[in-house]
C-alpha positions in Angstrom: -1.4 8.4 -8.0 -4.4 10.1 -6.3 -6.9 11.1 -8.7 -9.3 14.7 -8.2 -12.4 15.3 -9.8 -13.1 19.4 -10.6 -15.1 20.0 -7.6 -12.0 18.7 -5.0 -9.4 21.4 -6.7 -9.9 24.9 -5.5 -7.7 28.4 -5.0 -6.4 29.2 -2.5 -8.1 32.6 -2.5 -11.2 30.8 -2.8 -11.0 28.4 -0.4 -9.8 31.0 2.0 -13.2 32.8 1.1 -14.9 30.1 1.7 -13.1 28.1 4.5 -16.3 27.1 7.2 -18.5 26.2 3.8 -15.4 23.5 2.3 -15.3 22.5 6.4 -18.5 21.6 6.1 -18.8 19.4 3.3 -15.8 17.1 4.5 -16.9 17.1 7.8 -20.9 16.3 6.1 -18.8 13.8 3.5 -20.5 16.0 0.6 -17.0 15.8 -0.4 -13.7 13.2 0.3 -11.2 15.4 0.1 -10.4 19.0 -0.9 -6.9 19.9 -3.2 -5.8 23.5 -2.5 -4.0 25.5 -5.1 -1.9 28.0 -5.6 -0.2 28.9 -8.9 -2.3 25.9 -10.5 -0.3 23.3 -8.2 -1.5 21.6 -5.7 -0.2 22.5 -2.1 -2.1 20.6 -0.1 -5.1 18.0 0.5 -7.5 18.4 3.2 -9.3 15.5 4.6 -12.3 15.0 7.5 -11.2 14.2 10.8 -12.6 10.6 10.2 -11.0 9.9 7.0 -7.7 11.0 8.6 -8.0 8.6 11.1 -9.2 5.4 9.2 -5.9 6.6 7.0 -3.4 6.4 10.8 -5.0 3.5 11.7 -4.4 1.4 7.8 -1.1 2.8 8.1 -0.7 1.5 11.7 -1.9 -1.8 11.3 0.1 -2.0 7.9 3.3 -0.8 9.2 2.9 -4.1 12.1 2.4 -6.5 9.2 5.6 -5.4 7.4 7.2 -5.8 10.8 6.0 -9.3 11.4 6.5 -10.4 7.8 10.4 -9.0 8.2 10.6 -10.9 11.4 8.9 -14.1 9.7 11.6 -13.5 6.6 14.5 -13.3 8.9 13.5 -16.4 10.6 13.2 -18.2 7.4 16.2 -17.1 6.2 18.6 -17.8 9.0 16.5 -21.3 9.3 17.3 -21.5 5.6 21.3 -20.8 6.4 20.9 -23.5 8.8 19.5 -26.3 6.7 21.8 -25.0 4.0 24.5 -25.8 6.3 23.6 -29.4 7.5 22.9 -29.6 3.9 26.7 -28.9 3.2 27.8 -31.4 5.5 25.6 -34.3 4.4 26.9 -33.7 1.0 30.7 -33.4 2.1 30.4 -36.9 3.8 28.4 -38.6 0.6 31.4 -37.3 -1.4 34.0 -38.7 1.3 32.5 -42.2 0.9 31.0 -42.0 4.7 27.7 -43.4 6.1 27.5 -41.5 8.9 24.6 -39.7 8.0 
């Protein structure tokens, strides 16, 4: 859960007062990010340009390796039913008495 100090949560009426001032500071990084209220809830987080890209790009590059990792995990796996069938086999033919493998 994203945590906000008391200088990152401000009204809505306030920030709207105040709009090119809070632009500045996340643009300047005087500030991370900025939690708008309304009605004491927050409605919405605003970030720098820069920050909102590092964020993309993270969630690029993890979203590629959960895709290789499910590729790796289906490979293993249908490897796995393969060994687990040869397996099967060797076992069926030590039970029948036969040395063929």
């Amino acid at each position: 859960m994203v945590t906000y100090s008391s200088h990152e949560l401000i009204a809505l009426p306030e920030f709207s007062k105040k709009f090119t001032s809070y632009l500045f500071w996340l643009k300047s990084n005087t500030i991370e990010k900025l939690a708008i209220l309304k009605n004491n809830h927050i409605e919405a987080v605003l970030i720098s340009k820069e920050r909102y890209e590092i964020m993309a790009k993270a969630l690029e590059m993890q979203q590629k390796i959960n895709s290789e990792l499910l590729k790796e995990f289906r490979n293993l796996s249908k490897h796995k039913s393969e060994v687990d069938k040869n397996i099967d086999i060797v076992s069926l033919d030590k039970e029948m008495n036969n040395d063929i493998f």
